[in-house]
C-alpha positions in Angstrom: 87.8 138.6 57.5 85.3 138.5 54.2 82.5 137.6 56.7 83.4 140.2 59.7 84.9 143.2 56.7 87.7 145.5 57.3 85.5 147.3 59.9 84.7 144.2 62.0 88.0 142.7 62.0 89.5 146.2 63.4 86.9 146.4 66.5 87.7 143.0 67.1 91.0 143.5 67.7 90.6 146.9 69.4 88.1 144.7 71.9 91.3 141.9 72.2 94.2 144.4 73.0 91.7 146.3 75.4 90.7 143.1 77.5 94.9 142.0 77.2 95.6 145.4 78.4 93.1 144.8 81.8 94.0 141.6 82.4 98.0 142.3 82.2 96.9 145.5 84.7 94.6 143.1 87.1 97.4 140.2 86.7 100.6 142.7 87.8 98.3 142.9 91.0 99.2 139.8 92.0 102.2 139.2 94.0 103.1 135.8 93.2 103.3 136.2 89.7 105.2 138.1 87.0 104.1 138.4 83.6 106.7 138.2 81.0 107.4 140.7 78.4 104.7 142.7 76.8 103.2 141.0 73.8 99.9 142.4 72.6 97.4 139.6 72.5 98.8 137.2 74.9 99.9 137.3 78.6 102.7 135.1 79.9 103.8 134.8 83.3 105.9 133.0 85.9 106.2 133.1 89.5 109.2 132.8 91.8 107.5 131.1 94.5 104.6 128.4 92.9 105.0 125.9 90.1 103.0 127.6 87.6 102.5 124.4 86.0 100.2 123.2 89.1 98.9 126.8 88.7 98.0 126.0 85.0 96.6 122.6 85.6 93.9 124.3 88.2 92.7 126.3 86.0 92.6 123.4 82.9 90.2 122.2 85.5 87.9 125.7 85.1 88.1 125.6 81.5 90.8 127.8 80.5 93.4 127.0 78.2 97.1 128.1 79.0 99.6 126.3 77.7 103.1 125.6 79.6 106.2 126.9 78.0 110.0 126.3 79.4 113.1 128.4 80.0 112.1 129.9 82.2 109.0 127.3 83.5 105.4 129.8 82.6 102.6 129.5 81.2 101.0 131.6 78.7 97.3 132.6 77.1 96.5 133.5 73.7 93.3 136.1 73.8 91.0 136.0 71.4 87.5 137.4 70.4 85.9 135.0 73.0 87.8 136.2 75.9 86.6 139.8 75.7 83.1 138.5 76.2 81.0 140.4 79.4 82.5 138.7 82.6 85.1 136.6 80.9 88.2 138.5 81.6 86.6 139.1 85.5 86.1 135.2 85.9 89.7 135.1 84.5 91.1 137.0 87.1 88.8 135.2 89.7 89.7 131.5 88.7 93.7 132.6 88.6 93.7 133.7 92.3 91.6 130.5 93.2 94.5 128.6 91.6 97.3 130.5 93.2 95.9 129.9 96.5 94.8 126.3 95.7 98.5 125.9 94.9 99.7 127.6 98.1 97.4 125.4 100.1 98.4 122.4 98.1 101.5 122.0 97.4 101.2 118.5 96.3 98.8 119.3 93.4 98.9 117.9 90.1 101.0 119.1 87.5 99.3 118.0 84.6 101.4 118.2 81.3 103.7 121.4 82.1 105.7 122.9 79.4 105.2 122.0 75.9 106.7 124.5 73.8 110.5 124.7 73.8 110.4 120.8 75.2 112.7 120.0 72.3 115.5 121.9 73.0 115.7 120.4 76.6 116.2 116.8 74.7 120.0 116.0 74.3 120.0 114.5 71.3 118.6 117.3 69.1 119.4 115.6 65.6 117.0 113.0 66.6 114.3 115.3 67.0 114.8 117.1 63.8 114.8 113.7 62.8 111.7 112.7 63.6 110.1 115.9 63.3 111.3 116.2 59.4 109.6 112.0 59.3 106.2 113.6 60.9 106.1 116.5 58.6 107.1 114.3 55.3 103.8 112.0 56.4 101.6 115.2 56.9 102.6 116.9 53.6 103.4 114.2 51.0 104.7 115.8 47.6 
């Protein structure tokens, strides 16, 4: 923020909720998805009828980085200053319908690494994963 100033920072933002706020519009076109909820900076959606995880792998493979989540299986992207570059948030759109019709033509696609956050509380034994989580943390931040 000391490099961009008070000024800077807000039109950055005002540029991130503006592209978040076309792309949620463009994406709600879109019949075979939903997006969840209404977060300002970041879109998630799921769809009743494709694996959105396939749908997030096809579009690993055109550079974009969504990131699986579970309960209900979606995927979501975080928007930042990049994505409100000229053509970005078009190319967005464009690549996601590519992947939902890839997906509908392939149902056998890849699923590539599928839900990451909220994995955890799928595992049964949750006190090993606090475990181990409290053993990784104790190694990254030694007193």
């Amino acid at each position: 923020m000391v490099s961009m100033g008070e000024q800077g920072y807000l039109e950055a933002a005002r540029h991130i909720l503006e592209t978040t706020a076309w792309l949620k519009q463009e994406m709600r076109k879109i019949p075979e998805i939903n997006i969840i909820g209404d977060p300002l900076f970041l879109i998630a959606f799921q769809s009743e009828t494709l694996n959105v995880y396939k749908i997030s792998e096809f579009m690993s493979q055109r550079h974009w980085g969504l990131n699986g989540l579970h309960l209900p299986p979606s995927v979501h992207i975080c928007l930042t200053l990049r994505h409100t570059q000229p053509g970005v948030k078009e190319r967005f759109i464009e690549d996601l319908k590519a992947a939902i019709e890839h997906v509908k033509q392939h149902p056998d696609a890849p699923e590539g690494l599928g839900p990451i956050y909220g994995l955890a509380s799928a595992i049964e034994m949750r006190d090993m994963v606090k475990e181990i989580l409290n053993w990784c943390m104790d190694l990254l931040y030694e007193v």
